[in-house]
C-alpha positions in Angstrom: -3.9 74.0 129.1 -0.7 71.9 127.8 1.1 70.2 130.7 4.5 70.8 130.5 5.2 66.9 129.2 3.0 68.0 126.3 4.6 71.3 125.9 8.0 69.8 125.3 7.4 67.1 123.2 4.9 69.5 120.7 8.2 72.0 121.0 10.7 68.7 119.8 8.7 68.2 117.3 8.3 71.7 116.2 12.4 71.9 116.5 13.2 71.9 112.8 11.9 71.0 109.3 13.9 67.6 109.7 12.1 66.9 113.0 8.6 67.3 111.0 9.9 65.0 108.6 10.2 62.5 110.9 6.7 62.1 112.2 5.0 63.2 109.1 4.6 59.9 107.8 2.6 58.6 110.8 -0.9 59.3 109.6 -2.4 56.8 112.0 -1.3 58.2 114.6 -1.9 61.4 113.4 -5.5 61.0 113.3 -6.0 59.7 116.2 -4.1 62.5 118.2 -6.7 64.2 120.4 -8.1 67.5 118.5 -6.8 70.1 121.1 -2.6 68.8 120.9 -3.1 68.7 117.4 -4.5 72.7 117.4 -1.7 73.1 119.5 1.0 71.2 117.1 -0.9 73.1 114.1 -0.2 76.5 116.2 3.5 75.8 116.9 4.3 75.1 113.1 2.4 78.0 112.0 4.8 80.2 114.6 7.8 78.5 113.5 7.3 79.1 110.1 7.3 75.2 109.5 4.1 74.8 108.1 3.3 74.3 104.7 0.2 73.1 101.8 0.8 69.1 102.0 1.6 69.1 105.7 -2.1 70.1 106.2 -3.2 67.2 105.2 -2.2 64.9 107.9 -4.7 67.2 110.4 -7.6 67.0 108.3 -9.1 64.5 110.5 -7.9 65.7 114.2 -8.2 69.7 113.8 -10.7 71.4 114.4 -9.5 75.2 114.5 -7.0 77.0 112.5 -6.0 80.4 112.6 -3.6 81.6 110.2 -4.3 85.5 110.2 -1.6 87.7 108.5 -0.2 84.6 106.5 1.7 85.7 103.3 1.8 82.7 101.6 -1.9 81.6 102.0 -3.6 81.2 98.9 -5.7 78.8 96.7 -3.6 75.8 97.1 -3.7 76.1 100.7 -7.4 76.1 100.7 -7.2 73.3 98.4 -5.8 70.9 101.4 -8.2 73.1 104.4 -12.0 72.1 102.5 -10.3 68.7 102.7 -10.8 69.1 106.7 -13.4 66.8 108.3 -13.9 68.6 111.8 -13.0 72.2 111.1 -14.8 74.4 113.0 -12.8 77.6 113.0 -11.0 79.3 110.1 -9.4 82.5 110.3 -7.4 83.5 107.3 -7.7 87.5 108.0 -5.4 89.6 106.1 -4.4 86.8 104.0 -4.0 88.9 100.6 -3.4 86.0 98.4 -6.9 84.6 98.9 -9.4 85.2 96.4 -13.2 84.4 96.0 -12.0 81.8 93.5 -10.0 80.1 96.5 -12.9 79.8 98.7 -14.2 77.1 96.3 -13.1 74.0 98.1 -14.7 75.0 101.5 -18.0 75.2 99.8 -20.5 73.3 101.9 -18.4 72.3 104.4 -20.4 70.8 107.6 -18.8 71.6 110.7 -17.5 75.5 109.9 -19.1 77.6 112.3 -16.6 80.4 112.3 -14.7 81.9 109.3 -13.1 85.3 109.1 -12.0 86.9 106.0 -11.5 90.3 107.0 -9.3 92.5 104.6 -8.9 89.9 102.1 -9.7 91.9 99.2 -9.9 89.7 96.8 -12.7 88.1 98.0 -15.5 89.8 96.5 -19.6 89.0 95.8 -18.6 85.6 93.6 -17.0 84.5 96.5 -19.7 84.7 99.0 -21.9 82.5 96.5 -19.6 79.9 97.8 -19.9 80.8 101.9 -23.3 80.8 101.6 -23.5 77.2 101.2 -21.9 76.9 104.4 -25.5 76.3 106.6 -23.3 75.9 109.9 -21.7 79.2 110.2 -22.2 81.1 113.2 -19.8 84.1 112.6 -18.4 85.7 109.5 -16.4 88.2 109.3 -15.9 90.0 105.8 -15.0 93.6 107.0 -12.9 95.3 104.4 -13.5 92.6 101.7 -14.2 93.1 97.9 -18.3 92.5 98.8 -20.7 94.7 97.3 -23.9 95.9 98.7 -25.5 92.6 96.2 -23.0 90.8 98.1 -24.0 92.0 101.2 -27.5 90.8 100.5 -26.3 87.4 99.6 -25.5 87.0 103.0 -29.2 86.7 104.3 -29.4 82.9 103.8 -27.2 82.0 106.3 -29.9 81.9 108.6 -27.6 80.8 111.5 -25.5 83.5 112.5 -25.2 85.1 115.4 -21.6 87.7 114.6 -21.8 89.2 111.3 -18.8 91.6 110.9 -19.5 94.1 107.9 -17.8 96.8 108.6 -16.1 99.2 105.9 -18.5 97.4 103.3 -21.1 99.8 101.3 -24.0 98.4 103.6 -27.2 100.2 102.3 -30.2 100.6 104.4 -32.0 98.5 101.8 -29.3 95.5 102.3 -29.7 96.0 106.2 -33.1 95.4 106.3 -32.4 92.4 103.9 -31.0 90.6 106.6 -33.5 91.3 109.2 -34.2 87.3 108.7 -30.7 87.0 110.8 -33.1 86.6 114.1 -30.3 84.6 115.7 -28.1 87.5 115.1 -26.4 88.9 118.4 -23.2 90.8 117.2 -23.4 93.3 114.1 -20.8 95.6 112.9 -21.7 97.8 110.2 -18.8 100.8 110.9 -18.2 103.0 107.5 -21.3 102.0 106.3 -24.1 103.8 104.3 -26.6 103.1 106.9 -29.0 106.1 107.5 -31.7 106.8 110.6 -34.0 104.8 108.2 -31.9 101.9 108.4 -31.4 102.2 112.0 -35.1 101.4 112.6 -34.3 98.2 110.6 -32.4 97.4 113.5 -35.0 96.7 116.5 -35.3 93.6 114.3 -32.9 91.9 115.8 -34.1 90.9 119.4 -31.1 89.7 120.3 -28.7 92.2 119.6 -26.2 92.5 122.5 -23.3 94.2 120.3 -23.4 97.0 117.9 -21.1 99.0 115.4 -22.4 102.1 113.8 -18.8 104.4 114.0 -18.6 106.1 110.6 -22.2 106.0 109.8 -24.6 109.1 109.3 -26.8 107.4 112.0 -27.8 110.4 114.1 -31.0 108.7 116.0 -30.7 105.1 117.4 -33.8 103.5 118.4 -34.5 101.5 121.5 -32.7 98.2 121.2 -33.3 96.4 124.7 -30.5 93.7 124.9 -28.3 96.1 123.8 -25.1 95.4 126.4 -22.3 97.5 123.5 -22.4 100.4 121.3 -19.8 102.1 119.4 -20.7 105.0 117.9 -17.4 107.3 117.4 -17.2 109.8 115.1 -20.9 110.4 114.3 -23.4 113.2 115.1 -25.7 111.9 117.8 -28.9 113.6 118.6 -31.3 110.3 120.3 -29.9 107.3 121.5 -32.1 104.2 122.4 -35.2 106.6 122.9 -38.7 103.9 122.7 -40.7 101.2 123.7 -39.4 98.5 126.4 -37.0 98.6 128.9 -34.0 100.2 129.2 -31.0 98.3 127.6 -28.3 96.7 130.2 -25.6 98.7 128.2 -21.7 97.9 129.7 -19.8 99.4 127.2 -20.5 103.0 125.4 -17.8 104.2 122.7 -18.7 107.9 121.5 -15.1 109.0 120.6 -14.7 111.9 118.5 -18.7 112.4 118.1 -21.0 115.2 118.1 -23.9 115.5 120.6 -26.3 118.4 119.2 -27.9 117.9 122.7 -25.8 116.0 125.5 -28.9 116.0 128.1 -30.9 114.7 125.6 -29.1 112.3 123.5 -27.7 110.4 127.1 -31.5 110.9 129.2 -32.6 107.4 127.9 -29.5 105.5 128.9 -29.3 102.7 132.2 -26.3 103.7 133.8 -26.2 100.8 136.1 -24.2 98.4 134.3 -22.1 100.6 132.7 -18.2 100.0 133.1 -16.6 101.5 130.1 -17.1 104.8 128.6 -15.3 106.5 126.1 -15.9 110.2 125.2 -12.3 111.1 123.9 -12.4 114.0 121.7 -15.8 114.4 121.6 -17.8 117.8 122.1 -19.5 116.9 125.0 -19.0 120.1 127.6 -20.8 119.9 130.9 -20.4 115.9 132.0 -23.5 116.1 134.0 -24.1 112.4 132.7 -21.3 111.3 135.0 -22.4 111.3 138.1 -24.8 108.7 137.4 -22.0 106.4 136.1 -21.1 104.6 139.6 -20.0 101.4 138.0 -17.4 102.6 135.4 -14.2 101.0 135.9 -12.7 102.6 132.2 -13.0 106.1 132.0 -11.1 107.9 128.6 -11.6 112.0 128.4 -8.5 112.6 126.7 -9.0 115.8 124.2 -12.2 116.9 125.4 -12.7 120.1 127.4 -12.5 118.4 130.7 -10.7 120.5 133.2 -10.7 122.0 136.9 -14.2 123.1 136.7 -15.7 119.7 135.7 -13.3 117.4 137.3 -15.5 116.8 140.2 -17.8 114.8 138.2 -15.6 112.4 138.2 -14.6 112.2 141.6 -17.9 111.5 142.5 -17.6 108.3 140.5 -13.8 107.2 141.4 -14.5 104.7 144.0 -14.9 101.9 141.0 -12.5 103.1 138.4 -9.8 101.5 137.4 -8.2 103.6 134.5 -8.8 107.0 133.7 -7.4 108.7 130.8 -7.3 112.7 131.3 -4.6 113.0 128.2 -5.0 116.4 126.7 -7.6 117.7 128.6 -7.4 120.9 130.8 -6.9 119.3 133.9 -4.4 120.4 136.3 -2.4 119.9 139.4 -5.0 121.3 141.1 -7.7 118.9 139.5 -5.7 115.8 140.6 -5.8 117.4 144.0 -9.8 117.4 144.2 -9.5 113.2 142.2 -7.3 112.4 145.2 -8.7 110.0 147.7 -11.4 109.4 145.4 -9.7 107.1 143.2 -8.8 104.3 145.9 -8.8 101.2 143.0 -7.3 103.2 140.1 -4.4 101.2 138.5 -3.7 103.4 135.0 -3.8 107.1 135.0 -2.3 109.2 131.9 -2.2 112.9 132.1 0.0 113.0 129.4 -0.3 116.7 127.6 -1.9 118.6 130.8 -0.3 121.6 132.4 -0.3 119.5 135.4 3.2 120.0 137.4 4.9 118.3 140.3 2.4 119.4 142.8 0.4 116.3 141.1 3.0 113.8 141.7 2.6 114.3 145.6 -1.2 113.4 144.8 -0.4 109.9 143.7 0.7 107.9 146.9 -3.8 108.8 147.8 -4.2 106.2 144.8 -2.4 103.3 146.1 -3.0 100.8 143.5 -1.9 102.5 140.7 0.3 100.1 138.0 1.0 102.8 135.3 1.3 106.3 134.7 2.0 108.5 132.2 3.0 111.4 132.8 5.1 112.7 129.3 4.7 115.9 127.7 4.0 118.0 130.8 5.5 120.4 133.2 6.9 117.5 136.0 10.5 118.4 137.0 11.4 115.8 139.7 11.1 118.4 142.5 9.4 121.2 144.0 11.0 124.4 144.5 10.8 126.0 147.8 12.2 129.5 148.6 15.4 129.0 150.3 15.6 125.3 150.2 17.8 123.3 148.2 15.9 121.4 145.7 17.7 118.1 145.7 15.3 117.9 149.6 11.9 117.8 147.9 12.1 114.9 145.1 8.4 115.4 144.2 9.6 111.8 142.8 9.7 110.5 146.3 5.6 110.0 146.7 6.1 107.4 144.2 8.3 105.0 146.7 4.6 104.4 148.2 3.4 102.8 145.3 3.7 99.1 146.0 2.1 97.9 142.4 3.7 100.6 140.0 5.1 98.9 136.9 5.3 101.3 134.2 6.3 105.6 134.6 6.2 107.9 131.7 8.3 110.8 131.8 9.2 111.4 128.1 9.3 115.3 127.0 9.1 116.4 130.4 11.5 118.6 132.3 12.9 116.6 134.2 17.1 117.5 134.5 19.8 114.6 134.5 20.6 115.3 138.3 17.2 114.6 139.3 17.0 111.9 137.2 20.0 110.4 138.8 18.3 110.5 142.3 15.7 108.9 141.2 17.5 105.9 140.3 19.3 106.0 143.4 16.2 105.9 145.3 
C-alpha cells in the first residue's frame, strides 16, 4: 500500500513528459528504487499515457511486474527493451494486437517469468510458443484466443511447471489434452470452445490437483470424478453425469451451468457435495423442478434469471435464504406473490433483480423484511409507485415508501416501468 508521501511524489513525477525527462537520466538511482514503487511508477506512466520503448529500460533491473493489457502501441520493439528485464516476474500484454510470435523472441529463456498472458493476441501462433517454451519458470500462461494450433497446443507440454494453463477458444483435441497430462503441477485449466470430447474428459482425472475447471462450449456431456475440484463452469453444454466415481466427493464452491441442458437433473446433480457450495448459476438453463436446492444451505450467489422458476418453485429457495447474499430472479416467472413467500427468508440479501417479472407493487412492500439489501432492480416490470385502494387517493399509499427502511440501499432500478412523473416526484421529496 503507497503512503500518501509516496503517492504524491510517484504522481509529480508522473505530471508530464517534461517531469519524466527530468529523472530519466538517473539510472543509479533508478535501480536501486525498491521493486514495488517502481511497479507502482511503471503503473502510473502506463495510465498516463507517458510511457514509451526506451523508457523501459531504466526498470529493467527494479521491476518485477508489468501489465500492459489493451496497449495499442505494443509491439516487437517494445518486447525488444522487456527480455532486457532482469527480475520480471509478471507479463501481461493481453489484447495487445501488434504482438506477434516473431516479437516474443527476446523473452526467450528468460529466468524469473513465472506469469505471462497473451490472450487474444492473434498473431501469436504455434512458432511463437517454440519460444515460451524455453521459459522453464512459468507458472501460468494464458494463450486463450491466440493463433495456436492443436500442434501448438502440444508444444505446451514441456513446461513442466505450470500450475494455470488458460486455453480456451483454442482447437484443443482430446489427443492434445491428454498430451499434457505430464502438467501434474497443474491446478487451473480452461479449455472453453474446445474440441474436447467425454474421451478427453477421462484424460482429466490426471491432474490431481485440479481445483479450477473450464469446459463451457465443449461437447463434454459426462465429467468424471475429479476430487479437488473447488470450480466448474460448464455453460452451454448438455450434461448428463457430473463427477460420478471413485474417491471422495469434490469440495466444489463455485458451479456455472448457464444456458446448459440437463437430460436428467436428479441424476446429473446426485454426485455433488453441497456443503461448500456458495455460488450457483443456472441462468437459462432447462433445469425445471430445483429439487437440488434445498441442499444448497451455503450459497451466498444465487442467478435463476430465464429459467422457469416461478410461484410454484420459489420455496426452494426460501428454504436456503438465510445465507444468500444476491439472488437474481430476472426473467423468471416469479411474482409479487413469490417475493411474498422469499420474505423474511432473505435476512442477509444485499442484490435482488426482478427485472422482467410480472411482479407489481405489492413486492415493493416485501422489501423493508430484507433489511440489508444495497441494490435492486426492479426495470421492466409492472411497479407503479403506489397501490391502488378503492376509494383512497393514491398519492396515500407510495408502495415507494417501504424503501425509507432500507438503511444500506445504494442503487434502484426503475427503467421501463410504470411509474408516472407525480409519483416520481414524491419520491424525491421523500
Amino acid at each position: 500500500m503507497e503512503s500518501e508521501l509516496v503517492r504524491l511524489c510517484i504522481e509529480a513525477a508522473c505530471e508530464n513528459r517534461e517531469s519524466v525527462e527530468k529523472w530519466r537520466g538517473q539510472r543509479r538511482s533508478l535501480e536501486r528504487l525498491p521493486s514495488h514503487l517502481a511497479d507502482a511508477l511503471l503503473r502510473h506512466l502506463i495510465h498516463r499515457r507517458l510511457l514509451f520503448p526506451s523508457l523501459l529500460e531504466v526498470f529493467k533491473h527494479s521491476v518485477e511486474k508489468i501489465d500492459l493489457r489493451g496497449e495499442k502501441s505494443v509491439d516487437a520493439e517494445w518486447m525488444a527493451y522487456l527480455g532486457a528485464f532482469h527480475y520480471l516476474r509478471s507479463l501481461n500484454v493481453a489484447d495487445c494486437h501488434k504482438v506477434t510470435s516473431s516479437a516474443l523472441w527476446p523473452i526467450t529463456g528468460m529466468t524469473s517469468l513465472k506469469e505471462l498472458d497473451l490472450s487474444r493476441c492473434m498473431k501469436v501462433t504455434d512458432a511463437g510458443i517454440k519460444h515460451i517454451i524455453s521459459i522453464s519458470t512459468l507458472e501460468k500462461l494464458y494463450v486463450s484466443e491466440t493463433g495456436l494450433t492443436t500442434n501448438g497446443v502440444t508444444l505446451i507440454s514441456s513446461l513442466k511447471n505450470l500450475s494455470l494453463l488458460d486455453l480456451g477458444g483454442l482447437p484443443v483435441t482430446d489427443q492434445a489434452l491428454s498430451s499434457l497430462q505430464v502438467l501434474t503441477e497443474l491446478q487451473y485449466l480452461d479449455i472453453w470452445g474446445s474440441e474436447v470430447s467425454n474421451k478427453g474428459a477421462a484424460v482429466l482425472q490426471k491432474f490431481s490437483k485440479l481445483s479450477f475447471l473450464n469446459l463451457a462450449w465443449t461437447n463434454v456431456t459426462k465429467l468424471p470424478n475429479l476430487p479437488s475440484l473447488k470450480c466448474l463452469h460448464m455453460s452451454n453444454c448438455t450434461i448428463s453425469s457430473l463427477l460420478e466415481g471413485d474417491g471422495g466427493k469434490p469440495p466444489l464452491k463455485k458451479l456455472i451451468f448457464s444456458g446448459s441442458k440437463f437430460e436428467n437433473e436428479a441424476e446429473a446433480l446426485m454426485h455433488i457435495e453441497t456443503s461448500f457450495l456458495s455460488f450457483l448459476d443456472v441462468s437459462n438453463s432447462s433445469l425445471q423442478r430445483f429439487c437440488f436446492l434445498p441442499n444448497m444451505e451455503a450459497l451466498k450467489h444465487l442467478d435463476l434469471s430465464s429459467s422457469i422458476m416461478g410461484d410454484d418453485l420459489v420455496e426452494h429457495v426460501a428454504c436456503i435464504g438465510a445465507n444468500l447474499r444476491n439472488l437474481n430472479l430476472s426473467k423468471t416467472r416469479v411474482s409479487s406473490a413469490g417475493v411474498g413467500i422469499l420474505a423474511g427468508h432473505l435476512p442477509n440479501l444485499e442484490i435482488l433483480s426482478l427485472s422482467y417479472t410480472p411482479i407489481d407493487d405489492v413486492a415493493v412492500s416485501y422489501f423493508s423484511m430484507m433489511p440489508l439489501l444495497r441494490a435492486v432492480d426492479l426495470s421492466n416490470t409492472n411497479v407503479k409507485g403506489f397501490i391502488h385502494q378503492e376509494g383512497a387517493n393514491p398519492d396515500l399509499f407510495l408502495s415507494l415508501k417501504a424503501l425509507e427502511s432500507l438503511n444500506h440501499l445504494e442503487r434502484l432500478d426503475l427503467e421501463q416501468t410504470h411509474m408516472s412523473p407525480c409519483t416520481t416526484c414524491h419520491l424525491s421529496q421523500s
